[in-house]
C-alpha positions in Angstrom: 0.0 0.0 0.0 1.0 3.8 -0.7 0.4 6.8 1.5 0.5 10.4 0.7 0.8 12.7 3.0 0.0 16.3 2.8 2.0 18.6 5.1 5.3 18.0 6.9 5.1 19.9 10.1 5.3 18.0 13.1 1.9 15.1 12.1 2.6 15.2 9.0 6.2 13.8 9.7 4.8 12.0 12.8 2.0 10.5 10.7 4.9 9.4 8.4 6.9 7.6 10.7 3.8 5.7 12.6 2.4 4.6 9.3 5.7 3.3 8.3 6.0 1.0 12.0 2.3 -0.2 11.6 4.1 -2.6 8.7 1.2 -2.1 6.1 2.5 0.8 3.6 5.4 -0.2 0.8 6.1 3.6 0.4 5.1 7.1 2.0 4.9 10.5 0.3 5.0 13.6 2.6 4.1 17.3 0.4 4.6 20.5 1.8 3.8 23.7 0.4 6.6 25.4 2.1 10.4 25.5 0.2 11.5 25.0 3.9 11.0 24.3 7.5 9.2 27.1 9.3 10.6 28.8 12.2 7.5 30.8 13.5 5.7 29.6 17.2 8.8 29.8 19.0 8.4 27.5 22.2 6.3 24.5 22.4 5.6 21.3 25.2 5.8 17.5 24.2 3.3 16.8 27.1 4.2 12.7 28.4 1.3 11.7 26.5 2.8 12.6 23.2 6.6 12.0 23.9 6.0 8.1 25.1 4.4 8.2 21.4 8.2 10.1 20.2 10.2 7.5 22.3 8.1 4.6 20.3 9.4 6.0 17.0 12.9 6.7 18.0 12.4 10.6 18.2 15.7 11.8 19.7 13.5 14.9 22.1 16.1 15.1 24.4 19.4 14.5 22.2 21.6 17.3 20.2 23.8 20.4 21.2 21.8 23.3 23.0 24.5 25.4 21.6 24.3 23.9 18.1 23.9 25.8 15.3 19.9 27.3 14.6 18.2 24.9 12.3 20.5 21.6 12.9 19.6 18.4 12.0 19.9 17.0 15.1 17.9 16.2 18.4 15.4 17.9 19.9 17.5 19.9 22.6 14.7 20.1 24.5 14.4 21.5 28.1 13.5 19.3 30.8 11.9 21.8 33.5 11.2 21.3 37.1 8.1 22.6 37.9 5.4 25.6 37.2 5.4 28.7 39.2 2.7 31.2 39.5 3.2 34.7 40.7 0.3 36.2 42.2 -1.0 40.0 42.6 -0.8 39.6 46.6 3.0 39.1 46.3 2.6 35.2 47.0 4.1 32.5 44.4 3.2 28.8 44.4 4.7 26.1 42.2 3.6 22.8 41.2 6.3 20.0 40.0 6.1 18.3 37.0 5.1 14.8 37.0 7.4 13.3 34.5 6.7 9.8 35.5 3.2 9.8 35.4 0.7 6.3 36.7 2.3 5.0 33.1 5.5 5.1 35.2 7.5 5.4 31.9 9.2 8.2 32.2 8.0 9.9 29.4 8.4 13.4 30.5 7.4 17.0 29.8 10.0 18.4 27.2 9.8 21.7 26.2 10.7 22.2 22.8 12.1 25.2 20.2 9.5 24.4 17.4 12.1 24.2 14.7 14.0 22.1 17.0 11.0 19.5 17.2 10.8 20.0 13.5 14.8 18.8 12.8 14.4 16.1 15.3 11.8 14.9 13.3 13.5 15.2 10.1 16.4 14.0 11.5 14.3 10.6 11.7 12.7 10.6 9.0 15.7 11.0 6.6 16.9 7.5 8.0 14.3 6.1 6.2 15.0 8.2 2.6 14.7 7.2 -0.5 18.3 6.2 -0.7 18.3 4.6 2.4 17.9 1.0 1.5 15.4 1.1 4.2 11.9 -0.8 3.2 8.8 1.4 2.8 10.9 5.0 2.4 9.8 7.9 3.3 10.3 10.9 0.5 9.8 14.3 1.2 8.3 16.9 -1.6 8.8 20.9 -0.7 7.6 23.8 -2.4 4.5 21.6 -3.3 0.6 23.0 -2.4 -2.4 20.5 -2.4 -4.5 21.7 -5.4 -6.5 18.6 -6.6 -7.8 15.5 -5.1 -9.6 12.8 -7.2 -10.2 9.5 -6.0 -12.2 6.1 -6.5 -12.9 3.1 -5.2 -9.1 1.5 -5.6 -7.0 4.8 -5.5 -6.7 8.1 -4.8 -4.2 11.0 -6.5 -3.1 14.4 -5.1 -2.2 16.9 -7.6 0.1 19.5 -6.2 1.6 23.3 -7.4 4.7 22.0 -9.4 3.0 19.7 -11.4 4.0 16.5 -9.1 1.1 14.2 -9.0 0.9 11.4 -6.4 -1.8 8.3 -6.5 -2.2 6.3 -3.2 -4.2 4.3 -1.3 -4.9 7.0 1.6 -4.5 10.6 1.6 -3.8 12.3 5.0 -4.6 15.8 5.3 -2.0 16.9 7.9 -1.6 20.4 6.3 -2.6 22.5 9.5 -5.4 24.8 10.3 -5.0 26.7 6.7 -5.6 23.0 5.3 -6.2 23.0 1.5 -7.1 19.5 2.3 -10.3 20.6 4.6 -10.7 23.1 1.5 -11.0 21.1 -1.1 -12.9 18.2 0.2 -15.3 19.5 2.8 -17.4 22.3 0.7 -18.7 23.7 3.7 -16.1 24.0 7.0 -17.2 25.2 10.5 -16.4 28.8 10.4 -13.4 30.5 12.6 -14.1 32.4 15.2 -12.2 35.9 16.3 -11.2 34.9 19.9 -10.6 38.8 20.7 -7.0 37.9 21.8 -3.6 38.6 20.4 -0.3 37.4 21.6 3.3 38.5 21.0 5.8 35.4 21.0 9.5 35.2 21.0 12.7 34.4 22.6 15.2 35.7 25.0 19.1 34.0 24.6 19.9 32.9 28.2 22.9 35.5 28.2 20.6 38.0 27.8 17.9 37.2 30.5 20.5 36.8 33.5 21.2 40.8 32.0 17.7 42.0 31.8 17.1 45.3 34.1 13.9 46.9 34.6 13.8 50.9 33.1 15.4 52.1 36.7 18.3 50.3 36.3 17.2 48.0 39.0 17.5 43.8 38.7 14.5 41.9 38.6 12.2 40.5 41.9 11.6 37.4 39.6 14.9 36.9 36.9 13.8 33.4 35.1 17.4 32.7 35.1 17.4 31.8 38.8 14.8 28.5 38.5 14.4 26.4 36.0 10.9 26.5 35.4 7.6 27.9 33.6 6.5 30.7 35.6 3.1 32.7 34.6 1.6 35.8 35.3 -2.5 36.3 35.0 -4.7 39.0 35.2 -8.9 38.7 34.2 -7.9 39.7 30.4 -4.0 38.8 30.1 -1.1 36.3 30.6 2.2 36.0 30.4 4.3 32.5 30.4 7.7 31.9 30.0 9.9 28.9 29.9 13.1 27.3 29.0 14.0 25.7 25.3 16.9 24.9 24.0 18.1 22.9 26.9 18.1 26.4 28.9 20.0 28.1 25.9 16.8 29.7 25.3 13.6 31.7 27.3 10.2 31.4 25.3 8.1 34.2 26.1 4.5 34.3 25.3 2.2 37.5 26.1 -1.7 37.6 25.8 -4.4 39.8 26.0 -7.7 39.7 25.8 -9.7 43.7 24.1 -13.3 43.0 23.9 -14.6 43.8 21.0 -11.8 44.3 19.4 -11.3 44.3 15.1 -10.3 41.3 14.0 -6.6 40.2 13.2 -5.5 42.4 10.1 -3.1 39.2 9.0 -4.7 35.3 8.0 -5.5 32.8 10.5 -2.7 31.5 12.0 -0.7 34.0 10.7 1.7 36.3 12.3 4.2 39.7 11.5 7.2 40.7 13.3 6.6 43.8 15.6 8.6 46.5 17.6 9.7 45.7 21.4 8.3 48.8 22.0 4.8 47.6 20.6 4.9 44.7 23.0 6.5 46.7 26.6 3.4 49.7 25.7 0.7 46.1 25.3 2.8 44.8 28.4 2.7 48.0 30.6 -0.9 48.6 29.9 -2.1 45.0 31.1 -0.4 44.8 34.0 -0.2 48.4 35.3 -1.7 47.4 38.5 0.5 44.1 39.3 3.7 44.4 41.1 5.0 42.4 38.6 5.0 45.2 35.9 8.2 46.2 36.0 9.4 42.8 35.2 7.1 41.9 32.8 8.3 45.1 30.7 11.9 44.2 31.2 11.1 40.9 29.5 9.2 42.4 26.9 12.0 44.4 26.2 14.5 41.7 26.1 12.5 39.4 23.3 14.4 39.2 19.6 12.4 39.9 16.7 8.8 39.4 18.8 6.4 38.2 16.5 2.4 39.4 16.7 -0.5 36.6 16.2 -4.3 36.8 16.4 -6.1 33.6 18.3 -8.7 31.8 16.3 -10.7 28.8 17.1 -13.0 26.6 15.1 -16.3 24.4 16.5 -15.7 21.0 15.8 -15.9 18.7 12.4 -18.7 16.0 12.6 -16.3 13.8 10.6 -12.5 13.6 9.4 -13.4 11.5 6.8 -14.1 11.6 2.9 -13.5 8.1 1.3 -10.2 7.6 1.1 -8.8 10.8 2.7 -9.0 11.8 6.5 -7.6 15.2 8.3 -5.5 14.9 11.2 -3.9 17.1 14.0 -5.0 21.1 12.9 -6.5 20.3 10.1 -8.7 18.0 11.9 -9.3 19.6 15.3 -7.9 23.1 15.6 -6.7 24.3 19.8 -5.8 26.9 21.5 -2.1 27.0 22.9 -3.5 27.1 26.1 -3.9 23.6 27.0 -0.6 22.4 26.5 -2.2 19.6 23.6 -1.6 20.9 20.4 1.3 18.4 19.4 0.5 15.7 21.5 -2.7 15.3 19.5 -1.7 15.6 16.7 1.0 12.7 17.6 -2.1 10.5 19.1 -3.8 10.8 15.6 -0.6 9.7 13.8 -0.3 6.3 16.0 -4.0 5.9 16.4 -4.2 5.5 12.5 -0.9 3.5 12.2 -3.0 1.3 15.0 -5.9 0.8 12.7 -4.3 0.0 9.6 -2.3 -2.8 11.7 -5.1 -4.1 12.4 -7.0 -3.8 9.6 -4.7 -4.3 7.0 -5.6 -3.3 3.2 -9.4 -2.5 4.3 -8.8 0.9 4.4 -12.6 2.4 4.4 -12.8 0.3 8.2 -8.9 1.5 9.2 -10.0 5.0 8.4 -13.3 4.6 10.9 -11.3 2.9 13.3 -9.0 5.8 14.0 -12.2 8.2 13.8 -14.0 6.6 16.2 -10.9 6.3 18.5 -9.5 10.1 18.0 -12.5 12.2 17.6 -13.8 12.4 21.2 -10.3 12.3 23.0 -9.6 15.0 20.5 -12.7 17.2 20.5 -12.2 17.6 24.4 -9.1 19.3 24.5 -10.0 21.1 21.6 -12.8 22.6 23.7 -11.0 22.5 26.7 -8.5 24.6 25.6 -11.5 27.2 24.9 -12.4 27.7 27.9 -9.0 27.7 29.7 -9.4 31.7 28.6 -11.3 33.1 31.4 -13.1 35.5 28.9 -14.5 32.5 27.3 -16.2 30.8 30.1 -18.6 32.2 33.2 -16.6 31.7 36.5 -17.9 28.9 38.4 -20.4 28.7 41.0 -19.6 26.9 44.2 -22.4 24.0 42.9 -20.2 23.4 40.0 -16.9 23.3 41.5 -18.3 20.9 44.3 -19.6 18.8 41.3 -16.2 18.8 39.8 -13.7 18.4 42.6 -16.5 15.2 43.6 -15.4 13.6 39.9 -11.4 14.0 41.3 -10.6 14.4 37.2 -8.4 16.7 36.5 -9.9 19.1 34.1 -7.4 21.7 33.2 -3.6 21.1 32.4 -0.3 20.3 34.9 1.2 23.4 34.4 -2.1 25.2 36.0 -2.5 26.5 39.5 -6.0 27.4 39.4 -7.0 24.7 38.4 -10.9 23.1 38.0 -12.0 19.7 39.0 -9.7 17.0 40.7 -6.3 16.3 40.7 -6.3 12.8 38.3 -4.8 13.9 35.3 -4.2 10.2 34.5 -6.3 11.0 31.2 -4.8 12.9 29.9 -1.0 12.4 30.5 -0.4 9.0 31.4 -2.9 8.2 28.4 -1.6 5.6 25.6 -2.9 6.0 22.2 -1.8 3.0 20.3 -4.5 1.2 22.4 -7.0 1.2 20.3 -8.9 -1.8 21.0 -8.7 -5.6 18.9 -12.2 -4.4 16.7 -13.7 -1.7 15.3 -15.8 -0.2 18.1 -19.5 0.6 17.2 -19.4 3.9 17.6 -17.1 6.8 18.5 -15.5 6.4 21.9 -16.7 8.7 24.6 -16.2 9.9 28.0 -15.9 6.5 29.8 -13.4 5.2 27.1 -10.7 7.5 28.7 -12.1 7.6 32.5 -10.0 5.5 35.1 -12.1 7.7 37.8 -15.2 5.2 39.6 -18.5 5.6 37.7 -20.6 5.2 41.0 -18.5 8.7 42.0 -19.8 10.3 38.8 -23.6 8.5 39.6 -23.6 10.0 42.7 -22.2 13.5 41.2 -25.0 13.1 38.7 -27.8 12.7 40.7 -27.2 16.1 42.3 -27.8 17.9 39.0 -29.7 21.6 39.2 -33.4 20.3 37.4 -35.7 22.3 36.2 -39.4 22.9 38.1 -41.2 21.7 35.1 -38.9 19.7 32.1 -39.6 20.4 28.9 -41.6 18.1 26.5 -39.3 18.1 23.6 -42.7 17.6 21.3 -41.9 20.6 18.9 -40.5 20.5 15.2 -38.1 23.3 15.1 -36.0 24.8 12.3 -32.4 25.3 12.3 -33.2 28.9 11.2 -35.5 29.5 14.5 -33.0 27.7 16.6 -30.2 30.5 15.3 -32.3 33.4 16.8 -32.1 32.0 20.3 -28.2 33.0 20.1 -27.1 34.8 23.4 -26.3 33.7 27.1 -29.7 34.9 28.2 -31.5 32.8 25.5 -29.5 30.4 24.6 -31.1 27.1 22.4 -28.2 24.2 21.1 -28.7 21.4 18.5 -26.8 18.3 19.6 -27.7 15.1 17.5 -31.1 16.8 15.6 -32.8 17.1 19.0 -33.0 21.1 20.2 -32.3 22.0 24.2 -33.2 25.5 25.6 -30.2 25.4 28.0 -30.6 29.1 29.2 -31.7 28.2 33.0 -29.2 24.9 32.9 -26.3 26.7 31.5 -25.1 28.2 35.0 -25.9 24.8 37.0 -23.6 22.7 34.3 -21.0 21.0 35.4 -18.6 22.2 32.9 -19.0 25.9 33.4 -21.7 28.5 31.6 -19.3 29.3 28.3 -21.3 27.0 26.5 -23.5 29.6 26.3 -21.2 32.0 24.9 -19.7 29.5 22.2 -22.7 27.7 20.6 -26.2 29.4 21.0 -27.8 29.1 18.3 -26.0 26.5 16.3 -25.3 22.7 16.2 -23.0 21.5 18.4 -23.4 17.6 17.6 -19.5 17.4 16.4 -18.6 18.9 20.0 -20.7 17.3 22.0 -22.4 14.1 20.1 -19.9 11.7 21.5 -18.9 13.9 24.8 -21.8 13.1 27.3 -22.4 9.9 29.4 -25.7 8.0 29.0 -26.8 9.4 32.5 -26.1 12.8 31.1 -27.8 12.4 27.8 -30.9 11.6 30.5 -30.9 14.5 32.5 -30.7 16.3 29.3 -34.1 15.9 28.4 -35.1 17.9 30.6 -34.2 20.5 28.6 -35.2 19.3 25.2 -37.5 21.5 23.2 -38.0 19.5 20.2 -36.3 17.9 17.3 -35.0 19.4 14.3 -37.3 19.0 10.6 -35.5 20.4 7.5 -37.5 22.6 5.5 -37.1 23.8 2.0 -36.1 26.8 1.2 -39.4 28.5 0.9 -41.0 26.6 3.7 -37.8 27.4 5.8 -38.3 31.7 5.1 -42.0 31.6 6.2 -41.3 29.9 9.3 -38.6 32.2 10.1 -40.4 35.6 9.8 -43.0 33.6 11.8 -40.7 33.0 14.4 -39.1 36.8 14.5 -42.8 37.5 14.8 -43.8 35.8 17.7 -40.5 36.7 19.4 -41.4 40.3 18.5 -45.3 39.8 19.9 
């Protein structure tokens, strides 16, 4: 069998390497539209859960010469830090260590990682398996070369690409990011982005420089990262600032946020980013934290960053499926996060050895490999993809003290290690000690859900569950609603959601839920079945009848525009 891949950031060269161990393919292709490596990101973490994945395939994270020359072919250099701090407004600090064994007890560890160092490691391995290697199944690489064309059948399917190259496979993987021409091409009608309202600056300090940084007195800094090697982070209610080691300490990533309501959206593409002034990022820096004692430092830093770099932060609902035939999206082409989970890589890494899992198993049978791995990934996936939403404060309502009792009850850890205010439980066994080769010895019969990746008691979530807030009179869910009047019940304060063609009013429900009010906030109005479809247990999915309203009928055009200005009309009455 023959794979193409399209992109070769870090899944696409993951996906490369897994599909190559699960035995099946006699050959991979990997295209990128880029003539080389990008550089842009700066700083990234290899969470346990996706280095284990890393050590599997012979990643060298850890290898290489922190003083190396930029851009080496060599190992990961990557930073192996102690512990998170946080530094609070009150003058108080607390730290939490860094669980590197985790319950695997594997020692897969937290790396944190230069992204073009990630990206050489990763070459690195992947060129020991060239074309000229000798090696069985090779692995060639194809720069400088844009998806434009897909065509497929029932034996084969071809890529067609800017210079002309074109490739014919059995599967296409569209591992070409959250720009995907893949998603383009192949699913006519993509869930829209959405304008977070937050910018960040990113960029890097050379360790020399940080153990010289001074504030605008002259004076040395209360907190100089060069005295711990750790991630410490800053907060306020609309901004953030992390740093942390790369490099093997060579290196301090900084990373600045804020949130401007109502803000214009990002001049530049999503998931683009321009180089900007230091003293566009100290004026940005000053102006959020004016009122910590931290300020001064925070400026210093801001100062101290070469060639900063500007982004705007864009997130996308869910995809109901990754799947057309014989093509399927993985890692940001897929699912799409936020940077502030920690999970971006990692999942992209599970995808990759989830579907080198699936074709093990299954072989040639490609159409039941490719719903394997869908079934497996799309849940696990979705979550932190959501989760890393709402680990924005703006994003999310604060939690009542019903909610937080609900969630500390459940012990599972809901928010990542490097967090101090943290919601739910401690047991983070989910998420980091989490394996995802094991895929299971048959095709499940549906997507995975919650329980699938619980090691937390179900009679502790029973008895969680049967203290949910209900209603004084349910709802009978007899109605036929359209999707049209179900989009003008689209604010916090009327607030209807479509999950798997039934419609909930979850306006009273929304502040009671265990999971925090942002719901509210993210989908009124629309369908949130790829989110949420798979996501609830069967005792939620009772309790949330209670709430249903109806079920959704799909009208015709025509039919659809009466009923609409009939609903406007009884809202307006």
């Amino acid at each position: 069998m023959r794979a193409i891949i399209v992109g070769a950031g870090m899944g696409g060269l993951m996906t490369a390497l897994a599909l190559r161990q699960s035995g099946v393919f006699s050959s991979i292709d990997v295209c990128e539209q880029t003539k080389e490596p990008a550089t842009a990101g700066a700083g990234l973490n290899i969470p346990p859960n996706g280095a284990r994945l890393c050590h599997w395939l012979g990643i060298d994270l850890d290898g290489g010469n922190p003083r190396g020359e930029e851009g080496a072919i060599d190992g990961g250099r990557a930073a192996t830090l102690k512990s998170s701090r946080q530094f609070n407004d009150d003058g108080s600090t607390s730290e939490r260590l860094f669980d590197h064994d985790t319950a695997a007890g594997d020692g897969a560890g937290f790396h944190h990682m230069h992204r073009l160092d990630l990206l050489m490691c990763l070459h690195k391995r992947v060129m020991e398996y060239g074309p000229d290697s000798g090696e069985p199944c090779p692995i060639n690489i194809h720069m400088n070369n844009r998806l434009v064309k897909v065509r497929q059948n029932a034996n084969e399917v071809s890529g067609s690409f800017s210079s002309g190259l074109v490739l014919t496979g059995d599967i296409l993987v569209g591992a070409d990011g959250i720009n995907s021409a893949t998603l383009e091409l192949l699913w006519p009608h993509p869930r829209p982005r959405r304008w977070t309202e937050v910018i960040c600056f990113r960029g890097l300090i050379p360790k020399r420089d940080v153990s010289e940084l001074r504030t605008v007195e002259g004076k040395p800094l209360k907190n100089n990262p060069i005295n711990s090697y750790s991630m410490d982070r800053y907060k306020t209610d609309k901004s953030a600032v992390t740093t942390y080691w790369v490099r093997g300490g060579e290196l301090l990533n900084v990373w600045i946020a804020h949130y401007e309501p109502n803000s214009a959206e990002f001049e530049q593409e999503e998931g683009d980013w321009f180089e900007v002034s230091n003293d566009e990022v100290q004026q940005q820096v000053g102006k959020s934290f004016a009122e910590s004692p931290y300020r001064d430092d925070l400026v210093a830093l801001a100062s101290g960053i070469v060639g900063p770099t500007k982004w705007g932060l864009y997130d996308r609902d869910a995809l109901e499926t990754w799947i057309r035939g014989r093509v399927c999206l993985l890692g940001d082409a897929a699912h799409p996060m936020l940077p502030t989970f920690g999970q971006g890589a990692a999942q992209s890494f599970e995808d990759a050895a989830a579907l080198s899992s699936a074709f093990s198993l299954h072989g040639s049978s490609v159409a039941t490999a490719l719903l394997h791995y869908e079934r497996v990934r799309h849940y696990r996936a979705s979550r932190f993809q959501l989760s890393s939403k709402f680990a924005f404060d703006h994003l999310r309502a604060r939690d009542t003290t019903e909610q937080k009792k609900l969630l500390e009850g459940i012990d599972e850890r809901v928010s990542p290690a490097f967090a101090h205010d943290k919601r739910g439980g401690e047991n983070d066994d989910w998420i980091y000690a989490f394996d995802a080769r094991d895929i299971g010895g048959s095709l499940p019969e549906k997507k995975w859900g919650p329980w699938e990746f619980r090691k937390a008691n179900k009679a502790d979530h029973a008895v969680a569950q049967q203290k949910l807030w209900l209603p004084e009179k349910s709802a009978d869910g007899a109605r036929g609603i359209t999707r049209e009047e179900v989009s003008l019940h689209n604010t916090k304060d009327d607030c209807w959601i479509i999950i798997s063609g039934k419609v909930y009013d979850i306006t009273d429900w929304a502040p009671h839920h265990p999971g925090g009010a942002g719901i509210a906030r993210m989908y009124a109005g629309k369908d949130a079945t790829a989110d949420f479809g798979d996501y609830h247990s069967a005792n939620a999915v009772a309790h949330m009848r209670h709430f249903c309203v109806g079920k959704v009928i799909e009208q015709t055009a025509s039919k659809s525009k009466n009923a609409l200005a009939g609903a406007k009309r009884d809202r307006v009455g």
